[in-house]
TORGU-584302 format. One record per residue: residue number from 1; x, y negated, z of N, C-alpha, C in turn; residue in three letters. Coordinates in nm, 2 decimals. Atoms other than C-alpha are relative to their C-alpha. Layout:
BEGIN
site resi=NUM n.px=X n.py=Y n.pz=Z ca.px=X ca.py=Y ca.pz=Z c.px=X c.py=Y c.pz=Z resn=ALA
...
//
This chain:
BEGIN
site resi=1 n.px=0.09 n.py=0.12 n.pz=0.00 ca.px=0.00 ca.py=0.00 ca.pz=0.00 c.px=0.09 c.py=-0.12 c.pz=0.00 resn=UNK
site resi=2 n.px=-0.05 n.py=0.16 n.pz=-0.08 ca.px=0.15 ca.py=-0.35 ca.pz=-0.04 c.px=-0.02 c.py=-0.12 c.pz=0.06 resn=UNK
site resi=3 n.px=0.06 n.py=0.10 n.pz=-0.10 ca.px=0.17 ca.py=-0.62 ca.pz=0.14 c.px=-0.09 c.py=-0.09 c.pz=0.02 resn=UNK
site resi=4 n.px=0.13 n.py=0.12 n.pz=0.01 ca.px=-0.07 ca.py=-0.85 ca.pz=-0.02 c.px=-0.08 c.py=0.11 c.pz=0.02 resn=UNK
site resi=5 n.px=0.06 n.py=-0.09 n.pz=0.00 ca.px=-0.28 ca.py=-0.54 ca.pz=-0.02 c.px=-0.08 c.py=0.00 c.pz=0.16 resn=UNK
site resi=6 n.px=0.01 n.py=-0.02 n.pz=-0.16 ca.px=-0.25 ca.py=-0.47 ca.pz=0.34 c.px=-0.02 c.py=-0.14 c.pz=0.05 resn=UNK
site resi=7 n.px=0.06 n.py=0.12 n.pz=-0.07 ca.px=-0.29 ca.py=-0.84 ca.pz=0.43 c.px=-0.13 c.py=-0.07 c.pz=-0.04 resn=UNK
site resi=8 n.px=0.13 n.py=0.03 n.pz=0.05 ca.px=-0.60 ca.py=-0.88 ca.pz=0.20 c.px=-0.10 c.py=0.06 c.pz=0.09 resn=UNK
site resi=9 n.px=0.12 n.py=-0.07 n.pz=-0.02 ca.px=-0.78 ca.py=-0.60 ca.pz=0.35 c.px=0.00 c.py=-0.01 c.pz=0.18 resn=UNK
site resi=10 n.px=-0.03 n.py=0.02 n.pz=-0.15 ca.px=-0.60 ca.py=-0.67 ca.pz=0.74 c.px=-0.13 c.py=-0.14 c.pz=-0.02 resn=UNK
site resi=11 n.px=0.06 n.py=0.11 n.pz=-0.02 ca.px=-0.82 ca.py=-1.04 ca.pz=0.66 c.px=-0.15 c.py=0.06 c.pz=0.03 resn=UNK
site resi=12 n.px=0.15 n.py=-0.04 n.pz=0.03 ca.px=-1.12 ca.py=-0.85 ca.pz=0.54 c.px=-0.07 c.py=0.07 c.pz=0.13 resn=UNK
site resi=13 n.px=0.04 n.py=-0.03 n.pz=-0.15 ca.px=-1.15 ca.py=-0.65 ca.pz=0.88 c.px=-0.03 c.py=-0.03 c.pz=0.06 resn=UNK
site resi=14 n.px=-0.02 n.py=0.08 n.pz=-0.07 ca.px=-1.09 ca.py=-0.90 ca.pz=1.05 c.px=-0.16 c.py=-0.07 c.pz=0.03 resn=UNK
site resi=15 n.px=0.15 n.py=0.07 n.pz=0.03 ca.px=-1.41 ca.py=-1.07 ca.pz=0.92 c.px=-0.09 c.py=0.08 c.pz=0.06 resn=UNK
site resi=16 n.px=0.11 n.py=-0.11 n.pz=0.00 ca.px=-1.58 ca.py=-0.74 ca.pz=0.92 c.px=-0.04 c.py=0.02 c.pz=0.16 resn=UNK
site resi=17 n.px=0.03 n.py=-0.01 n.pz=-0.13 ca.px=-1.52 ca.py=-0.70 ca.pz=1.30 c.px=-0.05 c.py=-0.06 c.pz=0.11 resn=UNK
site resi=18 n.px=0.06 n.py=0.13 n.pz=-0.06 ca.px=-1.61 ca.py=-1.04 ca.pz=1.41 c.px=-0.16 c.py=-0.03 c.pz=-0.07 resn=UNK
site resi=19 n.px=0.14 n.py=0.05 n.pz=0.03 ca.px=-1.94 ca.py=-1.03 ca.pz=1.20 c.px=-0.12 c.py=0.00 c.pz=0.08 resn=UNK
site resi=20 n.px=0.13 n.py=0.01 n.pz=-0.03 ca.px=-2.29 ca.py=-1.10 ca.pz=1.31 c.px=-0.09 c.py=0.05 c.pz=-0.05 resn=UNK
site resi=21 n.px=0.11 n.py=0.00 n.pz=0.11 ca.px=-2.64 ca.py=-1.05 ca.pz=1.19 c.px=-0.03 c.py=-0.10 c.pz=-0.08 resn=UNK
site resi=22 n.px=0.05 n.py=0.11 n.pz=0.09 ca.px=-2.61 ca.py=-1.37 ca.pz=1.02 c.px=0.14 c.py=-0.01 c.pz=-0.09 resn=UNK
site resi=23 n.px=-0.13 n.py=-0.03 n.pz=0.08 ca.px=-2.25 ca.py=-1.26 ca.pz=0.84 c.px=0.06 c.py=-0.12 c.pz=-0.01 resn=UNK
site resi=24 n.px=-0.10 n.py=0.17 n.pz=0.03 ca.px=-2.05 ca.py=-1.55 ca.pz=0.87 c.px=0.08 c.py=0.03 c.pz=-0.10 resn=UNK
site resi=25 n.px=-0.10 n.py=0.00 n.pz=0.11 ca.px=-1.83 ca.py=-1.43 ca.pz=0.59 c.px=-0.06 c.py=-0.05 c.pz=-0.14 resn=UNK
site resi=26 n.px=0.07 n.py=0.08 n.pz=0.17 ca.px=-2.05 ca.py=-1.59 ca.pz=0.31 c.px=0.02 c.py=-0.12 c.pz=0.00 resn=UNK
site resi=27 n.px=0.03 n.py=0.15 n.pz=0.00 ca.px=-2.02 ca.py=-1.94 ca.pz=0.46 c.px=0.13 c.py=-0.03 c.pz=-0.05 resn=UNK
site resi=28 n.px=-0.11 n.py=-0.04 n.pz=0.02 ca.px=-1.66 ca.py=-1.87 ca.pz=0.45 c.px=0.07 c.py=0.03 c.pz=-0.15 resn=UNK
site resi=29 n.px=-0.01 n.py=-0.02 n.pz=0.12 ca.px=-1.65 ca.py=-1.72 ca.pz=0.12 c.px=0.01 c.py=-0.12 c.pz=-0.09 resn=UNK
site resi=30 n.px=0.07 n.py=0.16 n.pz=0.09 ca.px=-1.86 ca.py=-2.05 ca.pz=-0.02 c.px=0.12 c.py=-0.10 c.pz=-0.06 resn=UNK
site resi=31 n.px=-0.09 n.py=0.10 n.pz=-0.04 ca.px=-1.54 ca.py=-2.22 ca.pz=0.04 c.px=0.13 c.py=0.03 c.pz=-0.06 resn=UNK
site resi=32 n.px=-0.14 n.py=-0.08 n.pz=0.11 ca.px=-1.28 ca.py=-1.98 ca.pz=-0.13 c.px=0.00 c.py=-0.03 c.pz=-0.15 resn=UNK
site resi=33 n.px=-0.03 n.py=0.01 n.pz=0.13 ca.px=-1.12 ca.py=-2.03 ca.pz=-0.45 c.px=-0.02 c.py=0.14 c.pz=-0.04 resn=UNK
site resi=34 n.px=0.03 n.py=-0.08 n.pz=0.05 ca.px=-1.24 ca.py=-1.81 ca.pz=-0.70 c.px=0.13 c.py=0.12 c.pz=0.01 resn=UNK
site resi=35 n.px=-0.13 n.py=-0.12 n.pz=-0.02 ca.px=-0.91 ca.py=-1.60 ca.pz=-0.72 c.px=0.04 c.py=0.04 c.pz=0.11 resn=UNK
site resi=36 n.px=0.02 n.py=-0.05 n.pz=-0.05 ca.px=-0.92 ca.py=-1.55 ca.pz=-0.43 c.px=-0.09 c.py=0.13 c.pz=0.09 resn=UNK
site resi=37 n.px=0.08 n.py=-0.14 n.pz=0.00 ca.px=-1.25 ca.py=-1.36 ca.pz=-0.41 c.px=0.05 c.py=0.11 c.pz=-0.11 resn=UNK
site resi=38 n.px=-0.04 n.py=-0.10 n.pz=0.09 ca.px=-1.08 ca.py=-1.18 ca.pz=-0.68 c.px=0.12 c.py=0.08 c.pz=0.07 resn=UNK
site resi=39 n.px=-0.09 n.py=-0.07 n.pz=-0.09 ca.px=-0.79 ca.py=-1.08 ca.pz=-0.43 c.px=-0.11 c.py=0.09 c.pz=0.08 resn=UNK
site resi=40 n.px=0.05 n.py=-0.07 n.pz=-0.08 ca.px=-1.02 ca.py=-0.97 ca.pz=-0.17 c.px=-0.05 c.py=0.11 c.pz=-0.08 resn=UNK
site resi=41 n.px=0.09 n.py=-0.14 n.pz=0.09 ca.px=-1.23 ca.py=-0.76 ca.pz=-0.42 c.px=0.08 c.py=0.08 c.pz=-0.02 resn=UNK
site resi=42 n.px=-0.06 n.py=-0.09 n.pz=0.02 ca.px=-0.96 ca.py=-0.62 ca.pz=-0.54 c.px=0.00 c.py=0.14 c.pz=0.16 resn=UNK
site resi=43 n.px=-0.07 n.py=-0.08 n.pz=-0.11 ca.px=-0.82 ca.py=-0.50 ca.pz=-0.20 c.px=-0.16 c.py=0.08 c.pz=0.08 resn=UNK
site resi=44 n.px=0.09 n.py=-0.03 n.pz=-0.09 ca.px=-1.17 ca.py=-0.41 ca.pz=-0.08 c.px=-0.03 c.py=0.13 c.pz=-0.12 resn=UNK
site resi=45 n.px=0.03 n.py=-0.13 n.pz=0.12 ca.px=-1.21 ca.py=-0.16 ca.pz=-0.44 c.px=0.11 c.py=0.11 c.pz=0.04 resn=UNK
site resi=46 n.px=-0.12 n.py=-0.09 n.pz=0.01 ca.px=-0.87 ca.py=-0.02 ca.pz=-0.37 c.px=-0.02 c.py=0.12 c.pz=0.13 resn=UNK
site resi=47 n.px=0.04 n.py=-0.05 n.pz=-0.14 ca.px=-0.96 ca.py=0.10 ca.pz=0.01 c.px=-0.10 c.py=0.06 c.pz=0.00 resn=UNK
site resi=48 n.px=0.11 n.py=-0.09 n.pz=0.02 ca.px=-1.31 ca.py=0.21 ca.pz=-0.13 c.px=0.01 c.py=0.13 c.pz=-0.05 resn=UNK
site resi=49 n.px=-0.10 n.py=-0.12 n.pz=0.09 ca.px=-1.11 ca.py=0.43 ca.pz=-0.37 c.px=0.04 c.py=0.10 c.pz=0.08 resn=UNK
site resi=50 n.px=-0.05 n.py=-0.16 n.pz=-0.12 ca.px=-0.93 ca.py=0.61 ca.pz=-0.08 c.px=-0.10 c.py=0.02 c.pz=0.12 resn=UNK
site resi=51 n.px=0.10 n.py=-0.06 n.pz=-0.15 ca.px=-1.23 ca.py=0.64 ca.pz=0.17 c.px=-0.01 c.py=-0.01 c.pz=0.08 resn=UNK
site resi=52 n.px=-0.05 n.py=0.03 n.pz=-0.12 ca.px=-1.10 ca.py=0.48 ca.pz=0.43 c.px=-0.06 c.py=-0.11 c.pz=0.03 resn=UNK
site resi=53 n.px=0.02 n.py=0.12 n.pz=-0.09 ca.px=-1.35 ca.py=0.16 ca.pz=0.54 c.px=-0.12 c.py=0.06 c.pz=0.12 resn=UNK
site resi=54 n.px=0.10 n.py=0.03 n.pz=-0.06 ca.px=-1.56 ca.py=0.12 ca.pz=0.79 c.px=-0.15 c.py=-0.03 c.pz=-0.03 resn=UNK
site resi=55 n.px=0.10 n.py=0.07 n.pz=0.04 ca.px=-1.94 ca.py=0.06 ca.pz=0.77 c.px=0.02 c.py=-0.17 c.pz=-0.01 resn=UNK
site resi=56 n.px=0.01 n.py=0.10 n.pz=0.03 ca.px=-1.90 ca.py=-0.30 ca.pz=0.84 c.px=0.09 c.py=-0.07 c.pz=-0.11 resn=UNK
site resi=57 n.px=-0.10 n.py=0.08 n.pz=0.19 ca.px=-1.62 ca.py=-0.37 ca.pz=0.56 c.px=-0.04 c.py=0.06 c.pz=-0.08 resn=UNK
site resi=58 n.px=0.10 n.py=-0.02 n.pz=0.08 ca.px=-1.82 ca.py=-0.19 ca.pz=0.36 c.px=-0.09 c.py=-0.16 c.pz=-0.05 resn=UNK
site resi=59 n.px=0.10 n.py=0.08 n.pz=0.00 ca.px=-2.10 ca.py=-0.46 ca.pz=0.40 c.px=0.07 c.py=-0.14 c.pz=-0.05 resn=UNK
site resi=60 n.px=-0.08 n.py=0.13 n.pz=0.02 ca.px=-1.84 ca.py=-0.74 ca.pz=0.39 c.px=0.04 c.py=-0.03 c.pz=-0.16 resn=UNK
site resi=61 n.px=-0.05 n.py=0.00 n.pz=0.15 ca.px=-1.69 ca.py=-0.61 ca.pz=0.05 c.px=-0.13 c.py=-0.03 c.pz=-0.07 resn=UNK
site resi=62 n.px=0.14 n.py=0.02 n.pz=0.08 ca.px=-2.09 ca.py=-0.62 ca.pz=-0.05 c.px=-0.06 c.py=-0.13 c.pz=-0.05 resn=UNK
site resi=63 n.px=0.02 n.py=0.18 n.pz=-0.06 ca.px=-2.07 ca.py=-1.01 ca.pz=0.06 c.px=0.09 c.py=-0.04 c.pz=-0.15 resn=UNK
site resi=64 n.px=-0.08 n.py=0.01 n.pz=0.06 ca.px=-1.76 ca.py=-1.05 ca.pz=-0.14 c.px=-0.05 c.py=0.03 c.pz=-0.16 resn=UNK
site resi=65 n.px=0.03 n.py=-0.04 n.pz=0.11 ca.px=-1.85 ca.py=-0.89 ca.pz=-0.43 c.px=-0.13 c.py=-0.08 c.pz=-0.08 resn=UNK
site resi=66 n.px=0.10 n.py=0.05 n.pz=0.06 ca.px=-2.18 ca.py=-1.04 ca.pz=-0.51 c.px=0.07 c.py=-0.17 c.pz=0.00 resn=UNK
site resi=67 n.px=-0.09 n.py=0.11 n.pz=0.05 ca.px=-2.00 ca.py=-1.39 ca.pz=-0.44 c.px=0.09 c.py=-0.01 c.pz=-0.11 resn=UNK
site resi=68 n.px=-0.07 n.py=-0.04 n.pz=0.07 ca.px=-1.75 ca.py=-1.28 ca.pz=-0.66 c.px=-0.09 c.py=-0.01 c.pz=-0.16 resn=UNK
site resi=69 n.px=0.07 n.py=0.01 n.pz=0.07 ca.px=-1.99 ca.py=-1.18 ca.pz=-0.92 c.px=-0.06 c.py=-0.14 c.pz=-0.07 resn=UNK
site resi=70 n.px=0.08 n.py=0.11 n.pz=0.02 ca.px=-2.18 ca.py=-1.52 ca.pz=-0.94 c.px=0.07 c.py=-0.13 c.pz=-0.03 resn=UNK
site resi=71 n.px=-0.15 n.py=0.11 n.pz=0.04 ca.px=-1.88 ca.py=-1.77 ca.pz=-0.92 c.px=0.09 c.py=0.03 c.pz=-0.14 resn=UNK
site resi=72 n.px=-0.15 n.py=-0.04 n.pz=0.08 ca.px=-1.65 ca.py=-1.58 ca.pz=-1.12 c.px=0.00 c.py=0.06 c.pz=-0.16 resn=UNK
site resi=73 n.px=0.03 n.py=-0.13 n.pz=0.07 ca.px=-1.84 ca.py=-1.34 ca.pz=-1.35 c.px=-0.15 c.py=-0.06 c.pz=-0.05 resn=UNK
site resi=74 n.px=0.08 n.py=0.04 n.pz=0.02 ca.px=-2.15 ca.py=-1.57 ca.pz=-1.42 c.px=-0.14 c.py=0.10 c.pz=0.02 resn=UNK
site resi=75 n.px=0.09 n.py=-0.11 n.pz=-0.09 ca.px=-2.36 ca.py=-1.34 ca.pz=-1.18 c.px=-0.05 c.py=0.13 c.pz=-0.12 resn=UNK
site resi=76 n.px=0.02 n.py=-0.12 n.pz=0.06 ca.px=-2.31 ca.py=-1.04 ca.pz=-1.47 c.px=0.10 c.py=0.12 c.pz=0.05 resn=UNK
site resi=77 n.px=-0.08 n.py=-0.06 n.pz=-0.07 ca.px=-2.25 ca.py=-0.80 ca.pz=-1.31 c.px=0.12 c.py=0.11 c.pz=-0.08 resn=UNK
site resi=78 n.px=-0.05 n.py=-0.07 n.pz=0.11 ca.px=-2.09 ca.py=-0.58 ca.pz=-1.64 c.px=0.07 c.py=-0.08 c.pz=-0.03 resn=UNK
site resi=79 n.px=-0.13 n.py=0.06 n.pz=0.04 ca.px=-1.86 ca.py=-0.87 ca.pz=-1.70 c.px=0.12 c.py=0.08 c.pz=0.11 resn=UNK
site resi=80 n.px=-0.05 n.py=0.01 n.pz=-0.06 ca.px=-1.73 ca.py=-0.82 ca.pz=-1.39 c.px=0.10 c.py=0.20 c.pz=0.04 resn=UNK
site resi=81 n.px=-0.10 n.py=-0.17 n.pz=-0.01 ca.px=-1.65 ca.py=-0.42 ca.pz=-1.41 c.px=0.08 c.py=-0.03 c.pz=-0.08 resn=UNK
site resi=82 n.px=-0.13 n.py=-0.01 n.pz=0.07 ca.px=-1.47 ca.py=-0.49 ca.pz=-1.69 c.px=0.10 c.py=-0.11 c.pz=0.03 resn=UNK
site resi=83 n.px=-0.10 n.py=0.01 n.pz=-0.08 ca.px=-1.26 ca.py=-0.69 ca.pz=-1.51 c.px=0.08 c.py=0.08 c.pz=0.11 resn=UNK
site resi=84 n.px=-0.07 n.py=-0.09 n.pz=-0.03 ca.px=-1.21 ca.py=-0.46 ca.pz=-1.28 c.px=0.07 c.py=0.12 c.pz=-0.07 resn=UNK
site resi=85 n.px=-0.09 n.py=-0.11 n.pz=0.09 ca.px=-1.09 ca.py=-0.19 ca.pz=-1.54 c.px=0.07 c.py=-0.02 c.pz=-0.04 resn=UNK
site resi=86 n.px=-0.18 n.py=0.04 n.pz=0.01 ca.px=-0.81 ca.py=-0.44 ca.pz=-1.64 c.px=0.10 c.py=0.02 c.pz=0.08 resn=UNK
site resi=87 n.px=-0.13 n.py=-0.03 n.pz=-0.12 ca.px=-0.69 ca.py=-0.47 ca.pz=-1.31 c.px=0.02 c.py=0.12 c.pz=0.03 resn=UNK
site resi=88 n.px=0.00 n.py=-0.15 n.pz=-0.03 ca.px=-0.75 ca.py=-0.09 ca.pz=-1.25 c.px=0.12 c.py=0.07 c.pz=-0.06 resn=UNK
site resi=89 n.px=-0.08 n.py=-0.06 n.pz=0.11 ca.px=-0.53 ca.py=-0.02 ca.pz=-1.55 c.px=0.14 c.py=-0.10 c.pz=0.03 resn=UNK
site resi=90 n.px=-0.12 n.py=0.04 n.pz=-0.02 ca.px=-0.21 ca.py=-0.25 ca.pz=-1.41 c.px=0.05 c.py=0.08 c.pz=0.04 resn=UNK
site resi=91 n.px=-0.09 n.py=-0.08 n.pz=-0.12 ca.px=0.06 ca.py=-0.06 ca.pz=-1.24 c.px=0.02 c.py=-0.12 c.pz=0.16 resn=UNK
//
């Protein structure tokens, strides 16, 4: 795992563990530069990939993602896989 990797998804916890029922991680989000949500996403696909989250970062990456989608991906959500199948396909 590297380290942006590991410090993307150490942030994403972070959030996940401190959330509420009112998810403070969207207000948060609102406020992130687009490439950003495109870090987190990544690192929250990569960790989905190996099986390893939590329910609540689960839910977070769901936060993420639909932000992501709408900012970034003009809320389609099929632009946005094929984005992810570029990055999938980097080394």
């Amino acid at each position: 795992m590297s380290t942006f990797h590991s410090a993307s998804f150490a942030v994403l916890l972070s959030w996940a563990s401190s959330m509420t029922l009112a998810c403070p991680l969207e207000g948060d989000l609102k406020a992130a530069p687009a490439e950003e949500l495109r870090r987190l996403y990544l690192a929250c696909h990569k960790e989905s990939m190996r099986g390893r989250m939590p329910p609540a970062a689960i839910m977070q990456c769901s936060v993420v993602y639909e932000e992501l989608k709408l900012r970034a991906f003009d809320g389609d959500s099929e632009k946005l896989n094929r984005w992810l199948t570029t990055q999938a396909a980097k080394p």
